[in-house]
C-alpha positions in Angstrom: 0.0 0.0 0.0 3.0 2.5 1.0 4.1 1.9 -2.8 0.8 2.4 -4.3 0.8 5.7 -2.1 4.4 6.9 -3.0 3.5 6.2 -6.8 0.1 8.4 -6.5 1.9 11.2 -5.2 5.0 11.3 -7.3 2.1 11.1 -10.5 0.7 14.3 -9.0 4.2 16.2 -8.7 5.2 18.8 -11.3 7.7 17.5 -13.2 11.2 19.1 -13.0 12.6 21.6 -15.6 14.0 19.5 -18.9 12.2 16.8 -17.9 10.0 14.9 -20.3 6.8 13.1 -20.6 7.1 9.4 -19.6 6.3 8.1 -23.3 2.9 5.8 -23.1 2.9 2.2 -23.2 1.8 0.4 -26.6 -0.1 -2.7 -26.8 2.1 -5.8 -26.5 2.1 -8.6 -28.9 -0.5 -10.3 -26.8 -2.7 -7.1 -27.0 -2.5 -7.6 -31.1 -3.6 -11.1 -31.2 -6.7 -10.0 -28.7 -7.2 -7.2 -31.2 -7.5 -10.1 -34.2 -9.6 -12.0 -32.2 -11.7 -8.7 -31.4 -11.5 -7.7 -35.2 -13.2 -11.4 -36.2 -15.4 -11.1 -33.3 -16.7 -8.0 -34.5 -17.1 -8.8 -38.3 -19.1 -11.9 -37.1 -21.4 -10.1 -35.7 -22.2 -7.7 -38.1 -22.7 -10.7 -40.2 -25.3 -11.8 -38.3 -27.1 -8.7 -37.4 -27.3 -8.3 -41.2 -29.4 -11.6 -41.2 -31.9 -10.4 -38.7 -33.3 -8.1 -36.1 -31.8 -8.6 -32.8 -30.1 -6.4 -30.0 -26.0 -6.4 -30.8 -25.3 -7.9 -27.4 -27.3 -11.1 -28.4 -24.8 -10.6 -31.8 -21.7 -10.5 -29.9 -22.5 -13.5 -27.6 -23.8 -15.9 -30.9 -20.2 -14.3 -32.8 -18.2 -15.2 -29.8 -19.5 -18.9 -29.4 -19.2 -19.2 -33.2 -15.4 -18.1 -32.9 -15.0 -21.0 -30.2 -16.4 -23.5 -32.1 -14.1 -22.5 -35.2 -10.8 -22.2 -32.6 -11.7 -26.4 -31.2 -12.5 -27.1 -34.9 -10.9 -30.0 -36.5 -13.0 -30.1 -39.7 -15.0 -27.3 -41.2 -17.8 -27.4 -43.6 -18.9 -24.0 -45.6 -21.2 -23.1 -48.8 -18.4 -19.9 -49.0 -15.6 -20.2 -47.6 -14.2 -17.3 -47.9 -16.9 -16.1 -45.4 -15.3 -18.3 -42.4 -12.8 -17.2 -40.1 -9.7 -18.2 -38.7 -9.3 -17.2 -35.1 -6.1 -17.1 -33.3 -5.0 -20.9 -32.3 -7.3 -22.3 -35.3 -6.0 -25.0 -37.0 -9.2 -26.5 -38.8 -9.3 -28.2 -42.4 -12.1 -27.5 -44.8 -14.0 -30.4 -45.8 -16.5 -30.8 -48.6 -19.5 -31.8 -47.2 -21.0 -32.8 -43.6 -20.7 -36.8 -44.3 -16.8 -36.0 -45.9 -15.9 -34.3 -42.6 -17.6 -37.1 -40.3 -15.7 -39.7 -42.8 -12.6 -38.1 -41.7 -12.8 -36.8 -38.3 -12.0 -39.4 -35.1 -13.8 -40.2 -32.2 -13.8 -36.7 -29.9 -13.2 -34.7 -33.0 -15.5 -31.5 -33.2 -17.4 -30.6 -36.7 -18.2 -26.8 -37.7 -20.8 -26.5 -40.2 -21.2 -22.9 -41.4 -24.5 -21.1 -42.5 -25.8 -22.5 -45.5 -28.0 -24.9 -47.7 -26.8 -28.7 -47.7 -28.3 -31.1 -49.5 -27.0 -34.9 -48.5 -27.7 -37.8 -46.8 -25.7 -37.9 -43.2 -24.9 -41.2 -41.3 -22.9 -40.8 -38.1 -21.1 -43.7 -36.1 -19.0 -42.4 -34.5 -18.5 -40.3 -30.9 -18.1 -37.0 -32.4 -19.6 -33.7 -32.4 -21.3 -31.3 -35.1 -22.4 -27.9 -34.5 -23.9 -25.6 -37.1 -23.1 -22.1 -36.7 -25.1 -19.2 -36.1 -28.5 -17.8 -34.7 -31.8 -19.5 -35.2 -32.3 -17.7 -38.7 -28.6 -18.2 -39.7 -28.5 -21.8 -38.5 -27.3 -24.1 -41.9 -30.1 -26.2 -43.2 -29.4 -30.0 -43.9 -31.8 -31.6 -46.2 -31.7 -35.1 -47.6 -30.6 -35.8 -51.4 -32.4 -38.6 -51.9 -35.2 -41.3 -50.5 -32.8 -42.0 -48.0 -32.9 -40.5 -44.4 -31.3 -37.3 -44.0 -29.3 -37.8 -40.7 -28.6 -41.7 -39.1 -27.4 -41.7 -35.9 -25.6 -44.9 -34.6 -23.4 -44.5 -31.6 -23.1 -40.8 -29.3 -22.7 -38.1 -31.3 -23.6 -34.8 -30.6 -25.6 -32.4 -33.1 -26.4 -28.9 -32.1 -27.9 -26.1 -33.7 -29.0 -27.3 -36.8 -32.2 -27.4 -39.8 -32.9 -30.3 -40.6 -35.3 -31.6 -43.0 -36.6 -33.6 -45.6 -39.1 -33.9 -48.3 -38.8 -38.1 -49.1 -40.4 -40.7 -47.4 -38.2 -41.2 -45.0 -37.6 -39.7 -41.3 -35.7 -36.4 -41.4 -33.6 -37.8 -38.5 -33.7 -41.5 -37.3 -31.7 -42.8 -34.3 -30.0 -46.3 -34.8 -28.4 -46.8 -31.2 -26.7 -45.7 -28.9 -27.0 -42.7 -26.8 -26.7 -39.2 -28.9 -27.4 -35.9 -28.2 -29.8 -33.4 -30.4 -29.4 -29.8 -29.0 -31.5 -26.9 -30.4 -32.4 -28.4 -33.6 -35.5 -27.8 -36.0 -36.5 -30.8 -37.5 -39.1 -31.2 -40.1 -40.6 -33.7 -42.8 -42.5 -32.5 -45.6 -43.3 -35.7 -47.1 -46.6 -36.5 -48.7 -48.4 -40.0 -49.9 -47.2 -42.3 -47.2 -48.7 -42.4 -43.7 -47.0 -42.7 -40.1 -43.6 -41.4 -41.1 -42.4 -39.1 -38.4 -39.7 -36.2 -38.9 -37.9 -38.5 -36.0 -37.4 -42.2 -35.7 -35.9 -43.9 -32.6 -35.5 -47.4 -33.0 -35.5 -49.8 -30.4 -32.0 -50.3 -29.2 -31.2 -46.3 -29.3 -32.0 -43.8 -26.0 -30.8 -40.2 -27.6 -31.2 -37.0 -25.6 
């Protein structure tokens, strides 16, 4: 405290003839890299209040999640790429498509899908973890392809934050086994001419969340 004291009243002294202004400190080079970050925090968000109405707070807190998810990335999956990050610490690869990147990735391995239209047929078996980004109107829509299901689940992934839907025959999502998770996802089925389809199938031997 007697340092803290001695410091406030030397600050308040005049300075003495010929002496000069203590120059200011500039940022170090962890203060750039938490400008970056700041910088690609910022862009996100206008991004996204350019999709929608919504206070910027509410922007900033969806861009900052979204910048997470890209920095834990191991695959990432985008209509444009150009419109996807690279935060400080990333070290992501681009993959073509959802079922490319779950092909790939290994068991723990997190999936980043970016805002945008996919049309394919998904089948997961393994432990790994696929989050779309964006808000609820940004959120990337997966549609199936084909008469197939859209999304198969077989083991304990995790999905979050995604569209999903389909216009076949077929269940939009259909759990195999296992014990998977499905976190603030909108899933729909649009099919016509056959009766007691549902948007979601659980079979017998699966217990998702």
């Amino acid at each position: 405290e007697r340092a803290s004291l001695n410091a406030e009243v030397q600050a308040q002294l005049p300075l003495a003839d010929g002496a000069a202004e203590p120059p200011e400190e500039g940022p170090s080079l962890v203060d750039e890299h938490a400008y970056r970050d700041i910088d690609g925090l910022l862009e996100q968000a206008q991004q996204v209040l350019g999709s929608a109405t919504f206070d910027l707070d509410a922007a900033i807190i969806q861009a900052a999640m979204d910048q997470e998810m890209l920095r834990d990335a191991a695959y990432v999956v985008a209509a444009d790429r150009t419109k996807v990050g690279r935060p400080q610490g990333a070290s992501y690869s681009f993959a073509p498509s959802i079922a490319a990147a779950v092909e790939h990735a290994k068991d723990g391995d997190l999936i980043v899908v970016a805002p945008g239209r996919y049309e394919e047929n998904v089948r997961i078996m393994k432990n790994v973890r696929v989050v779309g980004l964006g808000r609820i109107e940004q959120r990337p829509l997966l549609i199936a392809a084909d008469n197939e299901t859209t999304l198969s689940i077989d083991g304990s992934a995790r999905i979050e934050n995604f569209n999903i839907a389909t216009r076949k025959k077929l269940h939009a999502v259909h759990f195999v086994g296992g014990q998977s998770v499905l976190l603030r996802c909108d899933v729909t089925s649009f099919a016509e001419g056959r009766r007691g389809e549902s948007a979601i199938h659980v079979a017998a031997r699966a217990n998702p969340i």
